[in-house]
C-alpha positions in Angstrom: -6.1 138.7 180.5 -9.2 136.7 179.5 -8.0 133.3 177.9 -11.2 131.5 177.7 -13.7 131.2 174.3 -12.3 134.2 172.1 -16.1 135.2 171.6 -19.2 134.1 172.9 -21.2 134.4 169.8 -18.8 134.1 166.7 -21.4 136.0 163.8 -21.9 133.9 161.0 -22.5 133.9 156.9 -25.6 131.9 157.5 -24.8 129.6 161.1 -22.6 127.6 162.8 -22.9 124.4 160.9 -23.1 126.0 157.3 -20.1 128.0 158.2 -17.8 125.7 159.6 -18.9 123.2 157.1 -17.9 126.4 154.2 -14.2 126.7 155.6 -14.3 122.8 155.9 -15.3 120.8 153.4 -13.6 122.8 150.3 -10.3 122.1 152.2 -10.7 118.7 152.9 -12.1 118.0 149.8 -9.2 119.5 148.2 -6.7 118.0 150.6 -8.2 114.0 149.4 -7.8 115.4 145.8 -4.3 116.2 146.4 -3.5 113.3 148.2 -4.5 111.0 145.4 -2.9 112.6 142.8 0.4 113.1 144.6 0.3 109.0 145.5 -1.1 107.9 142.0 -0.4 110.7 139.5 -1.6 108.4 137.2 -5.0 108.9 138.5 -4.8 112.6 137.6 -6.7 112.7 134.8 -9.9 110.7 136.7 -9.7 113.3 139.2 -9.5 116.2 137.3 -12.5 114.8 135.4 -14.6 114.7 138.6 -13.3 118.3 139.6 -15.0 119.8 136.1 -18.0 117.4 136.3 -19.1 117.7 139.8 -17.9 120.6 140.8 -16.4 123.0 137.9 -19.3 123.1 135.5 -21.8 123.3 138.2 -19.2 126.9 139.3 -19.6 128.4 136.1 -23.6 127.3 135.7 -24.6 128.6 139.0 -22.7 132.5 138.3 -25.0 132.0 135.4 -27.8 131.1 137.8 -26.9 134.5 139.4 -27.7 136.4 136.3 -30.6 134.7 135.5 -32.2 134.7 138.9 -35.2 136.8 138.0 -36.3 139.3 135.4 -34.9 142.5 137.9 -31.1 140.2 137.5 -31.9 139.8 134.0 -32.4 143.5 133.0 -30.1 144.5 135.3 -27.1 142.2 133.9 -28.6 141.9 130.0 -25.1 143.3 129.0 -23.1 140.9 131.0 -25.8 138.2 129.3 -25.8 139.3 125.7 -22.6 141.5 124.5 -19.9 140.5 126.5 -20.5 136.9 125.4 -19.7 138.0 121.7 -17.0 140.4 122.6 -15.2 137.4 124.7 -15.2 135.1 121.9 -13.9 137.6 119.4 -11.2 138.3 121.9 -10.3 134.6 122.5 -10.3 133.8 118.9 -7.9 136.2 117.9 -5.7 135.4 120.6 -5.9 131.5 120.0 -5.9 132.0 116.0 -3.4 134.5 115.9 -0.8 134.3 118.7 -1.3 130.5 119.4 -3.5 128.2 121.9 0.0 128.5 124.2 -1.4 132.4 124.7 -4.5 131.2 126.0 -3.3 129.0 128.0 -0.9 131.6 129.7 -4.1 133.9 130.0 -5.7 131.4 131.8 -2.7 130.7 134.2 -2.9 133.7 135.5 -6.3 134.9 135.2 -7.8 132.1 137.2 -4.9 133.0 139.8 -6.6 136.1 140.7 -10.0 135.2 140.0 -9.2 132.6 143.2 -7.4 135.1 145.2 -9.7 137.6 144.6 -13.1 135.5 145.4 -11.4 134.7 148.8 -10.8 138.0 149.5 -14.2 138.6 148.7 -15.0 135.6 151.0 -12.8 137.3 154.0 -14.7 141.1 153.1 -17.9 139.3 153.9 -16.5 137.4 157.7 -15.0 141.1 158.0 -18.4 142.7 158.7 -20.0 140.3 160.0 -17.0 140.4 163.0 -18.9 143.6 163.5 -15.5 145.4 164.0 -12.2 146.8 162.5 -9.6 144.0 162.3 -7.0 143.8 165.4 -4.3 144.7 162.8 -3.6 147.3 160.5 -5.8 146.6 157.3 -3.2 147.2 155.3 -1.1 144.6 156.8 -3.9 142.1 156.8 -4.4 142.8 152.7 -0.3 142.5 152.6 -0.4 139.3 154.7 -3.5 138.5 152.4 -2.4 138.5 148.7 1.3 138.2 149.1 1.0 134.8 149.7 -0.4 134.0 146.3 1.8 136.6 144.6 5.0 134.6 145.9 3.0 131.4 144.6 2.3 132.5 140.8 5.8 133.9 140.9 7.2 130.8 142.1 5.4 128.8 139.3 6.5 131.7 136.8 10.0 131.4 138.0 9.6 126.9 137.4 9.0 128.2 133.9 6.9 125.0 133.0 6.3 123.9 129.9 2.7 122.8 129.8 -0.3 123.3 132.5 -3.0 121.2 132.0 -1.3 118.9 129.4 -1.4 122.2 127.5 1.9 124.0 126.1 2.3 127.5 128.1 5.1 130.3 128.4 5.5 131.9 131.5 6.3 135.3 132.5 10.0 135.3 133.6 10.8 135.5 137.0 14.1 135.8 138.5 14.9 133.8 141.6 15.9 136.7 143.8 12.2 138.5 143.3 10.7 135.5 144.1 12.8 135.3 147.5 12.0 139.0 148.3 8.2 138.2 148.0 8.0 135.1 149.5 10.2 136.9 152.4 7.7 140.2 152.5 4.4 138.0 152.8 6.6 135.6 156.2 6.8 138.5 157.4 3.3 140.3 157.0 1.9 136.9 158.1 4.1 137.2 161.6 2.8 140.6 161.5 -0.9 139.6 161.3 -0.3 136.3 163.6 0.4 138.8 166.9 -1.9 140.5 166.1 -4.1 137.8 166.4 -2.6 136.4 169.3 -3.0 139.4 171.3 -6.6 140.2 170.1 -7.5 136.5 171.3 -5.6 136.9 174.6 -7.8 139.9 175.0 -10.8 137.7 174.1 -11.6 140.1 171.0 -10.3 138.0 168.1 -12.4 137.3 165.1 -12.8 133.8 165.0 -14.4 133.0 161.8 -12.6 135.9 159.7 -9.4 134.1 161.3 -10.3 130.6 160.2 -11.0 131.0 156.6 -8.0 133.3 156.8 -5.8 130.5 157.7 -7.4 128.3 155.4 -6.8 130.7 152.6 -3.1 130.8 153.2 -3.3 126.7 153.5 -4.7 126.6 150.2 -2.7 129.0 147.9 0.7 127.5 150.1 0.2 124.3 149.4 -1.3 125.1 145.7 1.7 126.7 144.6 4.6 126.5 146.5 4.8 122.9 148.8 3.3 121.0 145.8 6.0 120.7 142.7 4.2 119.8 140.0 1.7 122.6 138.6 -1.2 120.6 137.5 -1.3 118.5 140.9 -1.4 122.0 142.5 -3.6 123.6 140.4 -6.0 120.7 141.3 -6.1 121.2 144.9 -6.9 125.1 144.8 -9.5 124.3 142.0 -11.2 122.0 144.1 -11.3 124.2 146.6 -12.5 127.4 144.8 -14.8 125.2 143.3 -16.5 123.9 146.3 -16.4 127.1 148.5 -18.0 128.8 145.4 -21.1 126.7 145.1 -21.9 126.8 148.6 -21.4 130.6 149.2 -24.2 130.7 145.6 -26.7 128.0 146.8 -26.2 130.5 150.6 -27.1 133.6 148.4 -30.0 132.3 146.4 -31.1 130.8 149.3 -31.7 134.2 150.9 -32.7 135.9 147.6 -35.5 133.3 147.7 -36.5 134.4 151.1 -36.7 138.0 150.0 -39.3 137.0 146.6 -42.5 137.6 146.4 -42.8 135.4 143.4 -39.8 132.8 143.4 -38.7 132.0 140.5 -37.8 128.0 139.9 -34.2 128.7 140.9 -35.2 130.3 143.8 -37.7 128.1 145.1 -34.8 125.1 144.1 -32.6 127.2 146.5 -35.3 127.7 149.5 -35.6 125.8 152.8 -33.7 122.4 152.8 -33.5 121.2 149.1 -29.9 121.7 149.4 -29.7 117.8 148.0 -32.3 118.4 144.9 -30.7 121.8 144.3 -27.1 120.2 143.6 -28.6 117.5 142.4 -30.5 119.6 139.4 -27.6 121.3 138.9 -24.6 119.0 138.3 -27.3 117.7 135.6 -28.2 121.1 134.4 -24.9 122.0 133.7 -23.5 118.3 132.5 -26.6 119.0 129.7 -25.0 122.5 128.9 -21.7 121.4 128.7 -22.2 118.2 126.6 -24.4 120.5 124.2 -21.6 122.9 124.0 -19.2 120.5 123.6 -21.1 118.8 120.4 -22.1 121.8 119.0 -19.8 124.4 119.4 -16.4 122.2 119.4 -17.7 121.1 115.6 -16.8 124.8 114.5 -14.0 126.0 116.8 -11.3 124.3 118.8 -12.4 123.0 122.0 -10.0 125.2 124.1 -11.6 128.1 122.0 -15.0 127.0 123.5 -13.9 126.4 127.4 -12.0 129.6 127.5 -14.4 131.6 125.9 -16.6 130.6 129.1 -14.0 130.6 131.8 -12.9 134.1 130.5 -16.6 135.7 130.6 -17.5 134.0 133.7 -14.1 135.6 135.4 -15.5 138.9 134.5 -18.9 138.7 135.0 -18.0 137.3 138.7 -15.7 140.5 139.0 -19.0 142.3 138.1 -21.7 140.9 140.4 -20.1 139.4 143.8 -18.7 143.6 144.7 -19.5 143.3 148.7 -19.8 146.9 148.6 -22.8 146.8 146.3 -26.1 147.9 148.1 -28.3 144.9 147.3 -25.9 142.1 147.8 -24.9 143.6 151.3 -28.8 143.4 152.0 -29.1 139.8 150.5 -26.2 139.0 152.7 -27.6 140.6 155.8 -24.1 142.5 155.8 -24.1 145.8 157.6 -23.6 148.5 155.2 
């Protein structure tokens, strides 16, 4: 049996260095967040204020930037743009105003939980073609091995039963301890499960090394995020960070390519082509700290604040649900994904 490089030519999202720095960076930059916080919890608040400056608003912008790419994105998404705005805010407002802020608050809990597990499944979909082959397990032990991990997290952090996220009172869904053991047990062993498989696919020098990596950094994340870190807002830091970061790259990768593919870029795209990455972030983080700041003095006169930021993260959760399907036709082609 071979034990040498697992594969000679590992396929990538976009390269080497862009994809090792995408499974990299997000972690790291989410293990120094986490490491601060859990040595000066007092500097939470600082920290947290850099994650929604620098990276969160800049997340929800650029999904927006997705929309808005071109006139085809435009007419193509003008529901997602126009009515599901209005039909978000009525939602969120009744919720706020007539159950209590706590309700949206518990919305968000667990909404944002599989919004994150679901873009990195999304994430490991697009590694899994570009592998160019079935996975050396059984896919439906990988998908086990995949979200059972975070489904023993949000049920760990049900069962804590918290009484605020975010500074922000919340009721959880109640979890008994035993249900959390049998999940937490389930996803040990579906991991073991995946782990040989792995182990013999790289003996046999067939392993997917890239779909491997981001797995393990996905199971890093949503571990540490929820179960080794106690306090919920300190983990709910890290994995924001992280979806966050990974996010914004795998956008600026995507309109990057959509730019290739224009006859006329638009100014997005052309912010997006060749090596701008530095001006592209750079327009953005100010883009979206004018958008916010406007929204924040305009909109937070009429309504509650919360009633503003949810209202966003809600329709963003669902338009991302809408337009990052790997099995659509155009965005396997954007990708270069084999179809």
């Amino acid at each position: 049996m071979s034990m040498n490089v697992i594969q000679s030519a590992p396929p990538w999202i976009r390269s080497r260095r862009f994809d090792l720095s995408f499974v990299a960076v997000p972690v790291a930059l989410a293990a120094v967040s986490g490491a601060i916080v859990l040595a000066r919890p007092d500097l939470f608040l600082l920290v947290l204020a850099l994650d929604i400056w620098l990276l969160g608003f800049h997340h929800v912008v650029a999904t927006y930037s997705r929309l808005g790419a071109d006139r085809d994105s435009v007419r193509e998404h003008l529901g997602l743009i126009t009515r599901l705005p209005i039909a978000v805010l009525v939602a969120v407002l009744a919720v706020g105003l007539g159950v209590g802020f706590w309700a949206l608050t518990m919305v968000y809990l667990y909404w944002q939980w599989f919004h994150y597990t679901r873009q990195s499944w999304g994430i490991a979909r697009v590694y899994e073609r570009k592998s160019g082959g079935p996975l050396p397990e059984n896919p439906r032990l990988f998908a086990a091995a995949f979200y059972l991990l975070p489904l023993w997290g949000i049920l760990h952090r049900s069962h804590q039963s918290p009484d605020e996220f975010l500074r922000v009172e919340v009721k959880t869904i109640p979890v008994p301890s035993w249900l959390v053991t049998i999940v937490g047990a389930s996803a040990i062993l579906a991991m073991l499960g995946v782990a040989a498989a792995r182990l013999i696919a790289w003996r046999n020098g067939t392993l997917p090394v890239m779909h491997t990596v981001f797995f393990a950094s996905h199971l890093v994340i949503f571990a540490a995020g929820y179960l080794l870190i106690g306090e919920i807002d300190h983990g709910w830091l890290v994995i924001n960070v992280w979806h966050n970061a990974q996010y914004l790259a795998f956008v600026w990768h995507f309109n990057n390519r959509h730019a290739a593919e224009a006859s006329t870029p638009t100014f997005i795209q052309q912010m997006s082509s060749g090596d701008r990455v530095v001006l592209y972030f750079a327009l953005s983080i100010a883009a979206s700290t004018v958008i916010y700041l406007t929204l924040q003095l305009t909109l937070a006169l009429i309504v509650a604040p919360i009633i503003v930021y949810q209202t966003i993260n809600f329709h963003h959760y669902i338009v991302d649900s809408r337009i990052w399907k790997v099995r659509q036709k155009p965005l396997q082609a954007t990708l270069g994904l084999p179809s």
